[in-house]
Wavefront OBJ file of the C-alpha trace (Angstrom):
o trace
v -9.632 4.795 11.098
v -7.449 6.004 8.446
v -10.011 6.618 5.106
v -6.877 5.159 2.673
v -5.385 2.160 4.670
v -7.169 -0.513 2.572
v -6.905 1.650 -0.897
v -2.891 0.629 -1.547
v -2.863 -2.769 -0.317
v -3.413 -6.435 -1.249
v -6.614 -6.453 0.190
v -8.171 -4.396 -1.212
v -11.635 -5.333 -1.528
v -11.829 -7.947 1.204
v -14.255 -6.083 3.643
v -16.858 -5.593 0.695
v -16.381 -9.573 0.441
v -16.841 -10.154 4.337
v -19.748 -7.785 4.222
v -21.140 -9.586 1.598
v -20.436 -13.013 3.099
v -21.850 -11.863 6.522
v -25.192 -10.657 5.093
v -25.837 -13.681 3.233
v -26.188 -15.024 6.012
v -27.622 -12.929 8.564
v -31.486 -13.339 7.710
v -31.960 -16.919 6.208
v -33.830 -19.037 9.273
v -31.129 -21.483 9.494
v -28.890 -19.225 10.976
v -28.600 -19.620 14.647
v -29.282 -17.220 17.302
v -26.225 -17.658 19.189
v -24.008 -16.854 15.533
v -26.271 -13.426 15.518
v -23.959 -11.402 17.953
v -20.988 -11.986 16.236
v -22.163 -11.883 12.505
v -24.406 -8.437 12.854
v -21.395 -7.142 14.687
v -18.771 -8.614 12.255
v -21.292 -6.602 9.607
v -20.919 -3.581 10.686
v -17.206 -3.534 11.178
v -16.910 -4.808 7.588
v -19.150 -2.390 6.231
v -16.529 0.837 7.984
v -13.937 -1.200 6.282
v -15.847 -0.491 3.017
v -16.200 3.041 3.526
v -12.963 3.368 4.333
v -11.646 1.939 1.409
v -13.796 3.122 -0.986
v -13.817 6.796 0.555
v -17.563 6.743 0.858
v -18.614 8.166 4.464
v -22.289 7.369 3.445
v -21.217 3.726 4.480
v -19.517 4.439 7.838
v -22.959 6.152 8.668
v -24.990 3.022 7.642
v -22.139 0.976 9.267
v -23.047 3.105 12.532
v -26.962 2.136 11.737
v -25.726 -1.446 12.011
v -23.922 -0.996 14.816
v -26.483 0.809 16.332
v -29.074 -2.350 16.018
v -26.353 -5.083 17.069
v -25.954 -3.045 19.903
v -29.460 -2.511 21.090
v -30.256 -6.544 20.549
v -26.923 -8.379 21.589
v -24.659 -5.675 24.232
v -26.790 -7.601 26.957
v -25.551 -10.968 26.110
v -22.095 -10.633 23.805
v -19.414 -7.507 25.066
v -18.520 -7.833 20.705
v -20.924 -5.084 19.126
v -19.991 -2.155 21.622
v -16.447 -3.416 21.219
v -16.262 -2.953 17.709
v -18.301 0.064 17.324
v -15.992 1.215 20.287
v -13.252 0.503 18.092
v -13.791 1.745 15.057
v -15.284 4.894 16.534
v -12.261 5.492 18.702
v -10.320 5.395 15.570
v -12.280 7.584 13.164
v -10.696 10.999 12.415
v -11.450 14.209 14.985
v -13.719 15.399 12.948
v -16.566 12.318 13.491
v -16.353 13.626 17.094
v -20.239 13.194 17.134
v -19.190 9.014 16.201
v -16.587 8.972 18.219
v -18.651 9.772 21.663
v -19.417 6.026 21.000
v -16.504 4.818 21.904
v -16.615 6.373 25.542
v -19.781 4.802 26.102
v -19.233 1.560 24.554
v -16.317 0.728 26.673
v -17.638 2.445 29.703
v -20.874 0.004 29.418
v -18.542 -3.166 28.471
v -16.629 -2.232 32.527
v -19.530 -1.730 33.679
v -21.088 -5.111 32.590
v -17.820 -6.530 33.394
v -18.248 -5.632 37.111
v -21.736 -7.321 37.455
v -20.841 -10.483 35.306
v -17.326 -11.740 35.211
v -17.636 -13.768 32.274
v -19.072 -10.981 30.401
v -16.063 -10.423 28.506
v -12.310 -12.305 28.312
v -9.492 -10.901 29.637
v -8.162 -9.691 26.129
v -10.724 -7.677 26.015
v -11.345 -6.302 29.410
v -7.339 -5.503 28.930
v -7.972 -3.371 25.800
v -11.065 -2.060 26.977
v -9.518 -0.486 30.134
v -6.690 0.732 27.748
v -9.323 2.323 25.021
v -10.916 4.190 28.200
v -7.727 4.847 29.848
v -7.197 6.618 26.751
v -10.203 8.906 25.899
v -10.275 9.958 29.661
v -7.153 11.634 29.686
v -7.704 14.950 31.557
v -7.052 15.659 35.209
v -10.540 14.802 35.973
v -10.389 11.234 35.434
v -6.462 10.624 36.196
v -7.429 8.371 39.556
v -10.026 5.888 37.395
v -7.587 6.453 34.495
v -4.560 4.524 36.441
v -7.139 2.397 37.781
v -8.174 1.435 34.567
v -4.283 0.680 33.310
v -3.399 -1.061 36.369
v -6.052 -3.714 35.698
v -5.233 -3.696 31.799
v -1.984 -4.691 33.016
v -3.254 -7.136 35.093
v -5.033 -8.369 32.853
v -2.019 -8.895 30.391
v -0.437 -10.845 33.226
v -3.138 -13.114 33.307
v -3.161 -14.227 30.190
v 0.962 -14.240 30.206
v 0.389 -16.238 33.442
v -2.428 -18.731 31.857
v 0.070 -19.329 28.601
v 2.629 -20.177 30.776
v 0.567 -22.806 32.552
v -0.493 -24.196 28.920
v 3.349 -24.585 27.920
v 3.707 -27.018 31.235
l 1 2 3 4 5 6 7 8 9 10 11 12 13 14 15 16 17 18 19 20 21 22 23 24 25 26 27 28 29 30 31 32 33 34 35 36 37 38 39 40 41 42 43 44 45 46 47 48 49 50 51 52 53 54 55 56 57 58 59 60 61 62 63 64 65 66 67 68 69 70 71 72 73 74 75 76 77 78 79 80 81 82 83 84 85 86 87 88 89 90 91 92 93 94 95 96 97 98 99 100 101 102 103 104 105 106 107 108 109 110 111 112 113 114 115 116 117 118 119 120 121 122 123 124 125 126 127 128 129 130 131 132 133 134 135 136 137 138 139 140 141 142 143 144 145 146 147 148 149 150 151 152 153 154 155 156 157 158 159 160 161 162 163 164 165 166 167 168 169
């Protein structure tokens, strides 16, 4: 994550307005469970987006508190809060190395839920994910899993090219 992206563009101050959005409704009853994954997850990644822009790392740590929660009540049923904390982590500057160990977990646990339940998690996703680990396991170590890992990310793009293709007809 760069901490300036959002500070010279046109939308600037549109993650304070998701966050804002998202929170609203992320208590009230009416709210239903299965919205839940998505909105506390959508929450957090808004709230990053904040600190980003605004400079203020005191939000990326509460953003990592939210991510945190969405991940200890919804990474059993939705793959989307250890994606995005896996994203945003993986992005963060070298020196949030203690923040960024998330994102080596996160995806890790999204493959690994991925090989018990298929339907866990689209094929976007399982494509990126592999990529993102394929990625942050770069040493000699983990070459073997590593090509592994890109082999079915590129299956995985082929799918999807494959499945598109099948749409057109």
């Amino acid at each position: 994550m760069n901490l300036s992206f959002f500070s010279k563009t046109e939308y600037k101050g549109y993650a304070r307005k998701s966050f804002e959005a998202l929170t609203e409704i992320f208590h009230p009853p009416n709210t239903t469970k299965e919205l839940m994954p998505f909105i506390a997850a959508y929450r957090a990644s808004a709230l990053s987006l904040v600190g980003a822009e605004t400079k203020k790392l005191k939000l990326l740590g509460e953003a990592f508190i939210l991510f945190k929660d969405a991940v200890e009540k919804y990474a059993t049923i939705s793959y989307l809060p250890q994606f995005l904390r896996g994203s945003v982590a993986e992005n963060l500057p070298w020196f949030f190395f203690s923040k960024r160990k998330a994102a080596k977990l996160d995806f890790q646990s999204i493959i690994d839920k991925q090989e018990v339940n298929a339907d866990y998690a689209n094929w976007r996703i399982m494509s990126f994910t592999y990529w993102a680990w394929a990625k942050q396991h770069q040493s000699n170590k983990y070459h073997k899993q590593a090509i592994s890992y890109l082999d079915k990310a590129i299956d995985s793009i082929k799918t999807i090219k494959l499945a598109e293709r099948e749409r057109k007809i």
